[in-house]
Rosetta silent file (secondary structure, phi, psi, omega in degrees, C-alpha in Angstrom):
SEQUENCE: XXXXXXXXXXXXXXXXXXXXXXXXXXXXXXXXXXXXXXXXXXXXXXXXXXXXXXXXXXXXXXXXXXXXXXXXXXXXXXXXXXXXXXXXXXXXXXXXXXXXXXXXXXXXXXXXXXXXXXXXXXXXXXXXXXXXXXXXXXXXXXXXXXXXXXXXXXXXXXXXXXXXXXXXXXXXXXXXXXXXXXXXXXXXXXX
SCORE:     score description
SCORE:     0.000 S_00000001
   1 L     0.000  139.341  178.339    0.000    0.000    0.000 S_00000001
   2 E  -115.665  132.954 -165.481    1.272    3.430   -0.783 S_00000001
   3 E  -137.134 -169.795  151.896    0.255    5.891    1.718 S_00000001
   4 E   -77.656  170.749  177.077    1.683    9.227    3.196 S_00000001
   5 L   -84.612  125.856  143.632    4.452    9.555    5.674 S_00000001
   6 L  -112.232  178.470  152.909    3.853   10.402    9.363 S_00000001
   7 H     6.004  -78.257 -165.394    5.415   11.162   12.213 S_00000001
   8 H   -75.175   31.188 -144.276    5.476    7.458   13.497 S_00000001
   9 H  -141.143  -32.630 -156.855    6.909    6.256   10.134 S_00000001
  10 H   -63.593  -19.283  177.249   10.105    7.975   11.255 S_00000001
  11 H   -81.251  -23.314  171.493   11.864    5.089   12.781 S_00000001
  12 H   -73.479  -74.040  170.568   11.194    2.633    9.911 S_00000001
  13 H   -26.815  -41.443 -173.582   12.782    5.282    7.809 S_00000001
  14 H   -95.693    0.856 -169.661   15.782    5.754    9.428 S_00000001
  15 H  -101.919  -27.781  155.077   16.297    2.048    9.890 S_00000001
  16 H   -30.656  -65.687 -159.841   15.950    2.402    5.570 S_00000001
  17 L   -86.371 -110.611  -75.887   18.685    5.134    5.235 S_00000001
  18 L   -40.231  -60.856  168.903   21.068    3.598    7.842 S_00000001
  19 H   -53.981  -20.164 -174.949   23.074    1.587    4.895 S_00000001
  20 H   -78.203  -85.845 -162.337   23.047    4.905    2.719 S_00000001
  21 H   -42.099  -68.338 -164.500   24.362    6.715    5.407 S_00000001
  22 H   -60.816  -79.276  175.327   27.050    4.001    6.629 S_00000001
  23 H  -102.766    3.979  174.741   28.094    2.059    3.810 S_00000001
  24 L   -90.255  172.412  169.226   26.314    3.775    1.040 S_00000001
  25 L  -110.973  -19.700 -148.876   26.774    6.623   -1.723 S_00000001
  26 L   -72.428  -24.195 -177.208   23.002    7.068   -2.615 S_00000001
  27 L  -111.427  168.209  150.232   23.114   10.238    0.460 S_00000001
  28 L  -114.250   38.539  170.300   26.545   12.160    1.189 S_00000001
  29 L  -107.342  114.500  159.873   25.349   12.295    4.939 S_00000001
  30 L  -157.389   85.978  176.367   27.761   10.904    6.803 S_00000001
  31 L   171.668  134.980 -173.307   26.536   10.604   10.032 S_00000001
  32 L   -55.568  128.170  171.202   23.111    8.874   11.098 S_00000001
  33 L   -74.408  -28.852 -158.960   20.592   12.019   11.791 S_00000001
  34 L   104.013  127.914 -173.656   18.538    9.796   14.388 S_00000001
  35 L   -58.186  -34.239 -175.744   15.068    8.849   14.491 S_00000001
  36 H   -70.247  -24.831  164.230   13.831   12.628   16.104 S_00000001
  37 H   -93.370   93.552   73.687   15.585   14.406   12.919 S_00000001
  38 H   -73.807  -92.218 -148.197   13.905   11.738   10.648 S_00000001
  39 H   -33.193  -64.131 -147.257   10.616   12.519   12.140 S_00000001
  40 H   -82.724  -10.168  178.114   10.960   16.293   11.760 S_00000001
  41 H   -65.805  -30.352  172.216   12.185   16.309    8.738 S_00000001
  42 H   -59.846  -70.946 -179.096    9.103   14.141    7.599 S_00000001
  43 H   -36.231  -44.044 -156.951    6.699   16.340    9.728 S_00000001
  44 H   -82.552  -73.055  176.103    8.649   19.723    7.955 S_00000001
  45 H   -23.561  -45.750 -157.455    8.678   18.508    4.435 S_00000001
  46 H   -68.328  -51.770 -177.124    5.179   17.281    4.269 S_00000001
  47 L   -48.076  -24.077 -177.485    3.854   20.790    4.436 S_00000001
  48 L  -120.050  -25.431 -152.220    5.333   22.059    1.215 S_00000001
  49 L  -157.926  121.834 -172.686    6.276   18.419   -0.515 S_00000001
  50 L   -53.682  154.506  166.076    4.702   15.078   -0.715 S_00000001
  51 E  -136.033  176.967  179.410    6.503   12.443    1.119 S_00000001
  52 E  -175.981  152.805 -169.582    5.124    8.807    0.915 S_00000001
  53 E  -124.847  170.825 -171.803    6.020    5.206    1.968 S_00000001
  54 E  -117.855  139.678  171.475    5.255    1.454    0.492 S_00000001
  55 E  -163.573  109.103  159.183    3.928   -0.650    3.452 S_00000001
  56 E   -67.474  103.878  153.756    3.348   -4.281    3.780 S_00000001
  57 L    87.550   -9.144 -151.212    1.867   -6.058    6.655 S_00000001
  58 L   111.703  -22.199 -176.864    2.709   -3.367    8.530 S_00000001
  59 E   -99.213  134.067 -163.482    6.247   -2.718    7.700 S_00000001
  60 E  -109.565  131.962 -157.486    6.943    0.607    5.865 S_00000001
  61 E  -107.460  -56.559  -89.900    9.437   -1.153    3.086 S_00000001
  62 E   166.591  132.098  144.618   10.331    1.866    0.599 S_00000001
  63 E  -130.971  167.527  176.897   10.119    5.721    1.168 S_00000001
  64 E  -150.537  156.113 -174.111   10.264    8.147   -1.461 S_00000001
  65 E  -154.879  139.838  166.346    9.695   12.430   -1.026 S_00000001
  66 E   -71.802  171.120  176.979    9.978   15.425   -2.711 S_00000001
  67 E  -163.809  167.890  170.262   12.226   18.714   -1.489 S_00000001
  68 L   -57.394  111.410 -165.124   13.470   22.062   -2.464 S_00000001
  69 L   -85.995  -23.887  158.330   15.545   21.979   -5.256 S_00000001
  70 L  -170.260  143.392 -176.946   17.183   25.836   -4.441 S_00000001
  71 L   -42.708  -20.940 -148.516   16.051   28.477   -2.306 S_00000001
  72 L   -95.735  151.360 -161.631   15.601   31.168   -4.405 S_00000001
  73 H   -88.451   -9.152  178.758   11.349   31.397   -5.827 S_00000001
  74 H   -68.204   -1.409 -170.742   12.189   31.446   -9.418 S_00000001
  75 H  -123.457   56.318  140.457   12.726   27.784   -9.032 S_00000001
  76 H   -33.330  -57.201 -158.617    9.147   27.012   -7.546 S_00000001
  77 L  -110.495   76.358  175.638    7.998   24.891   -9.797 S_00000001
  78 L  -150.866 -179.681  109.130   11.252   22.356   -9.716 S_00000001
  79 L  -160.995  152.160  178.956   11.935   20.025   -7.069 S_00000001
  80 E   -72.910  147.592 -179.054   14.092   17.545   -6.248 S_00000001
  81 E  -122.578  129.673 -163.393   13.339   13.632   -5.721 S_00000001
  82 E  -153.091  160.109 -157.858   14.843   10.870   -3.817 S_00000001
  83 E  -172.320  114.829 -165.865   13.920    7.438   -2.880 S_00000001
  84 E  -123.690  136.543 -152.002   15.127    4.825   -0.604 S_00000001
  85 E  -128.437  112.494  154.891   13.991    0.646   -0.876 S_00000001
  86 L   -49.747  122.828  173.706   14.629   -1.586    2.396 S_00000001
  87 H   -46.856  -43.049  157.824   17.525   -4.376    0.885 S_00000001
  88 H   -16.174  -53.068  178.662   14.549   -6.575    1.670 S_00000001
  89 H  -125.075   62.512  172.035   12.350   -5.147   -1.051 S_00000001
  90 L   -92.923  163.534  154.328   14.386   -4.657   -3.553 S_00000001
  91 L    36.972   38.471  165.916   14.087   -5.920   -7.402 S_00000001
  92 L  -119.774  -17.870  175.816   10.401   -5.967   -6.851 S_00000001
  93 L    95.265   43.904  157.026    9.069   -2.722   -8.927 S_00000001
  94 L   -87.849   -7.078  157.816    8.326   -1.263   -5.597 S_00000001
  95 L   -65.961  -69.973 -153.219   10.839    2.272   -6.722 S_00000001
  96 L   -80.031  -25.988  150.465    9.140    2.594   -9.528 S_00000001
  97 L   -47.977  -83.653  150.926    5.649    2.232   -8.600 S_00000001
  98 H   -23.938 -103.920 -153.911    6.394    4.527   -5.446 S_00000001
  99 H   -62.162    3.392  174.398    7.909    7.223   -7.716 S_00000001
 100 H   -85.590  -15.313 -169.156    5.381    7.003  -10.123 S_00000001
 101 L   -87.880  -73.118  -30.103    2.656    8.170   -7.292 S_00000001
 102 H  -177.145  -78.747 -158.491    5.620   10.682   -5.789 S_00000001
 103 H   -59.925  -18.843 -162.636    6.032   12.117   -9.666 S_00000001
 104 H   -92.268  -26.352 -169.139    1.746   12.143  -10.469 S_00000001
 105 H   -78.696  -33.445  140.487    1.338   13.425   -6.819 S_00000001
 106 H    -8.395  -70.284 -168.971    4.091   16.384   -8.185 S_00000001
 107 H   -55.162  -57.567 -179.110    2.107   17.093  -11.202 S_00000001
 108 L   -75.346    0.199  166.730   -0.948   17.751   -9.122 S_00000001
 109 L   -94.921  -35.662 -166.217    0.969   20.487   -6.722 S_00000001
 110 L   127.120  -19.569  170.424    2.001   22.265  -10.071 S_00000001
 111 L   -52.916  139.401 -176.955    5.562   21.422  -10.571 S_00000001
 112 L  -102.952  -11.039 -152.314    6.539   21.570  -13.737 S_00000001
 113 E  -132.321  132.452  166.553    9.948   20.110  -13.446 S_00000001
 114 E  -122.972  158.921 -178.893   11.479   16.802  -11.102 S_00000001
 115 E  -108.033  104.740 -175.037   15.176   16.422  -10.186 S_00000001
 116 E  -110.932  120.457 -176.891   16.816   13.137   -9.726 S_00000001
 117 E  -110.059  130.191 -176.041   20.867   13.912   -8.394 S_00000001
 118 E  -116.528  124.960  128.324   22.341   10.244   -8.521 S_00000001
 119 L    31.715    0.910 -137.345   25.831    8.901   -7.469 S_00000001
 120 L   -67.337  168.979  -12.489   27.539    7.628  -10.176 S_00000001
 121 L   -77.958    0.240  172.115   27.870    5.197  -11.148 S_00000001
 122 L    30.053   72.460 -178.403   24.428    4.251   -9.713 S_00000001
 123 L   -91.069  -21.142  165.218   23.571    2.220  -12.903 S_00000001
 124 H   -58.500  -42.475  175.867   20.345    0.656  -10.774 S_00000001
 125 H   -76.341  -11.727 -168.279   19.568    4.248   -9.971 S_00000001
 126 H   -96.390  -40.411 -172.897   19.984    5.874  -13.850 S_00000001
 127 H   -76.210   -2.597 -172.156   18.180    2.718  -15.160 S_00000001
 128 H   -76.021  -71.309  178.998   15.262    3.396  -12.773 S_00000001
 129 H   -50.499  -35.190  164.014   15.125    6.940  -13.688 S_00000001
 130 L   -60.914  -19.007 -150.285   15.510    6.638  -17.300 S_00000001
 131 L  -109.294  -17.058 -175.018   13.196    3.902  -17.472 S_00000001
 132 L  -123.838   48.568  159.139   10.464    6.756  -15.562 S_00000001
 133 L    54.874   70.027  134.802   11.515    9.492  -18.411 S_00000001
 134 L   -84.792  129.548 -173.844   14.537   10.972  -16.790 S_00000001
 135 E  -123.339  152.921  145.544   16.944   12.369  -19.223 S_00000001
 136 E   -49.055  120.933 -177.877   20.458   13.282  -18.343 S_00000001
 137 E  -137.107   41.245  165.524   21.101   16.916  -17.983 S_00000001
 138 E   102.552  151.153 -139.314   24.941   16.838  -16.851 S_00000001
 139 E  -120.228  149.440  168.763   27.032   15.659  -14.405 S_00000001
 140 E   -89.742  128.604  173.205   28.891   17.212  -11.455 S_00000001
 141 L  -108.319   83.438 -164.202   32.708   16.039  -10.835 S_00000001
 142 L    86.253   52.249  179.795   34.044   14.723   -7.930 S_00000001
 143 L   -64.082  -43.870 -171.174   30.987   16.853   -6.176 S_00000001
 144 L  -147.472   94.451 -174.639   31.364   14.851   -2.892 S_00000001
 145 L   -56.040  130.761  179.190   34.075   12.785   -0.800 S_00000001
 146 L   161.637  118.411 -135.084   32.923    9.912    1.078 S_00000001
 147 L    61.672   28.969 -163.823   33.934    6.778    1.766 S_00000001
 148 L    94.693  -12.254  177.945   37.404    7.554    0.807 S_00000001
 149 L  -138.904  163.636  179.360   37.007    8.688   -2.381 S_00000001
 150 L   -99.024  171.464 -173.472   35.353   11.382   -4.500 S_00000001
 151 L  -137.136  147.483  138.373   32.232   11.069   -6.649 S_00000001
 152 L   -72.660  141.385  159.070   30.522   12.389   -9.583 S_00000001
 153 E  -134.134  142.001  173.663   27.076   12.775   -9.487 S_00000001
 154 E  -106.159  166.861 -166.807   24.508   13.394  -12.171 S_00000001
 155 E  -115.375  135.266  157.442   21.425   15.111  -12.645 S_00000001
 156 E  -115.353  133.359  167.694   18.384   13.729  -14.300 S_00000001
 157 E  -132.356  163.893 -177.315   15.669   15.556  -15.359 S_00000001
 158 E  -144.087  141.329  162.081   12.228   15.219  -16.233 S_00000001
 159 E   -94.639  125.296 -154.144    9.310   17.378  -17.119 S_00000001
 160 L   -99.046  -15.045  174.313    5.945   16.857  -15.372 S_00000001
 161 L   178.662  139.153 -168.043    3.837   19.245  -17.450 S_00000001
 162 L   -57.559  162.849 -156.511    4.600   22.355  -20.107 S_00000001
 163 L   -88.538  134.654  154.478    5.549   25.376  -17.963 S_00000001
 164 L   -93.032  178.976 -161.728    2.677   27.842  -18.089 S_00000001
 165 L  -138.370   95.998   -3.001    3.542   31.857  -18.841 S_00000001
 166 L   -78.460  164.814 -168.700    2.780   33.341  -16.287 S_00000001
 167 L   -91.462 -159.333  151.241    2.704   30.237  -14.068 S_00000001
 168 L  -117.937  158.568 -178.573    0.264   29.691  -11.341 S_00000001
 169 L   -84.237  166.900  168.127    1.404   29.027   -8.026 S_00000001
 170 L   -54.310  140.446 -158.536    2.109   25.992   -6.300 S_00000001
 171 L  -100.326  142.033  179.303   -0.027   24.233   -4.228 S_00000001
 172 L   -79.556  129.856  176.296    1.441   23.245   -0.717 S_00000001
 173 H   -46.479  -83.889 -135.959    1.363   19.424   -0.383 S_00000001
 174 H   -51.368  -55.055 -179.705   -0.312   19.807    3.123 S_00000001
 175 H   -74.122  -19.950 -177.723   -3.520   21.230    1.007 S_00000001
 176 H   -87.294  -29.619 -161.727   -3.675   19.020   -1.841 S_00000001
 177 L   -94.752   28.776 -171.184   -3.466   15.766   -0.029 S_00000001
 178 L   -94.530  -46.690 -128.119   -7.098   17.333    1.336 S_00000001
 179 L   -80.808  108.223  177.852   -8.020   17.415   -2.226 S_00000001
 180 H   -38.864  -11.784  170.903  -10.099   14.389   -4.408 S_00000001
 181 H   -69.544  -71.881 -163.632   -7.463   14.114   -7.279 S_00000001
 182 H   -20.194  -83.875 -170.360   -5.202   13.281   -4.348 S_00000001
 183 H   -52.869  -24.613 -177.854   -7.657   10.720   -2.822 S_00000001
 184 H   -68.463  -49.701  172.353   -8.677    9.301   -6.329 S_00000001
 185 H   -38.371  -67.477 -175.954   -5.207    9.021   -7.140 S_00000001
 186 H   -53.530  -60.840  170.660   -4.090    7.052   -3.754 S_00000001
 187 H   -25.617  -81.276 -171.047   -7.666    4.658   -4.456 S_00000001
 188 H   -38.237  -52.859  151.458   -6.262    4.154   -7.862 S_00000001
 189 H   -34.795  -59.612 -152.756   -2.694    3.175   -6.742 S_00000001
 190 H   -93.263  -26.825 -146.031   -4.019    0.735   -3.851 S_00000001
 191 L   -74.657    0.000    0.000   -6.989   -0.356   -5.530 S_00000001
């Protein structure tokens, strides 16, 4: 079931990122925030930017959320996307399902534009993105040291709808997930 993130989600999450954090590349955090910064960051996000989890049984498997892609308001209608799959539930379609709800629930705040910043080489991560109309749109070089070495990372982007002129503004996640596209949307997913 794909649902939103709360609060209480935050410890499942952070038990997600741990390997990212530790022995991973997919973050450059490196050091564990801790389940009380997971939570607020869920709780903070969610007001401006969907965040949403895959949960089995009970068990939140997969999360995946949107964020600010740079501070400054011409770049409103952008944001960035990231998405992390419990080694459990892997090499199940459960990414790309998740980000397809993550990218349609986008569309319906108003963004015109998503951001995927990958790793490289993250070829699991590029073929994911590529495979859910991500194009390459250039790579950063040696952007971030960790684990002993430096990395490139690249950016994929994708457009979620033509930009309108003048645009309208963006709808805060918090109000939209009020909203009946929203719930028809979640139905549809779950159904």
């Amino acid at each position: 079931m794909i649902r939103i993130a709360h609060a209480d989600d935050a410890a499942a999450v952070h038990d997600i990122y741990v390997p990212s954090v530790i022995e991973g590349v997919a973050t450059f955090e490196t050091e564990l925030p801790g389940i009380e910064a997971m939570r607020e960051r869920i709780v903070g996000r969610l007001r401006q930017y969907p965040w949403l989890v895959w949960e089995e049984h009970g068990r939140v498997l997969a999360y995946a959320y949107a964020s600010r892609f740079r501070e400054r308001a011409a770049y409103d209608w952008i944001a960035e996307t990231s998405i992390y799959v419990h080694a459990d539930a892997r090499r199940r379609g459960i990414a790309r399902r998740l980000y397809a709800v993550l990218l349609d629930a986008m569309t319906l705040q108003g963004l015109n534009q998503a951001v995927g910043v990958i790793t490289l080489p993250g070829d699991g991560s590029v073929a994911m993105h590529e495979a859910m109309g991500f194009a390459p749109a250039g790579v950063w070089r040696s952007a971030g040291y960790k684990l002993g070495q430096w990395w490139d990372v690249g950016v994929w982007q994708k457009q979620l709808q033509a930009p309108e002129n003048p645009p309208r503004p963006v709808r805060a996640f918090e109000s939209l997930r009020q909203a009946g596209d929203w719930a028809e949307l979640l139905r549809r997913v779950n159904a």
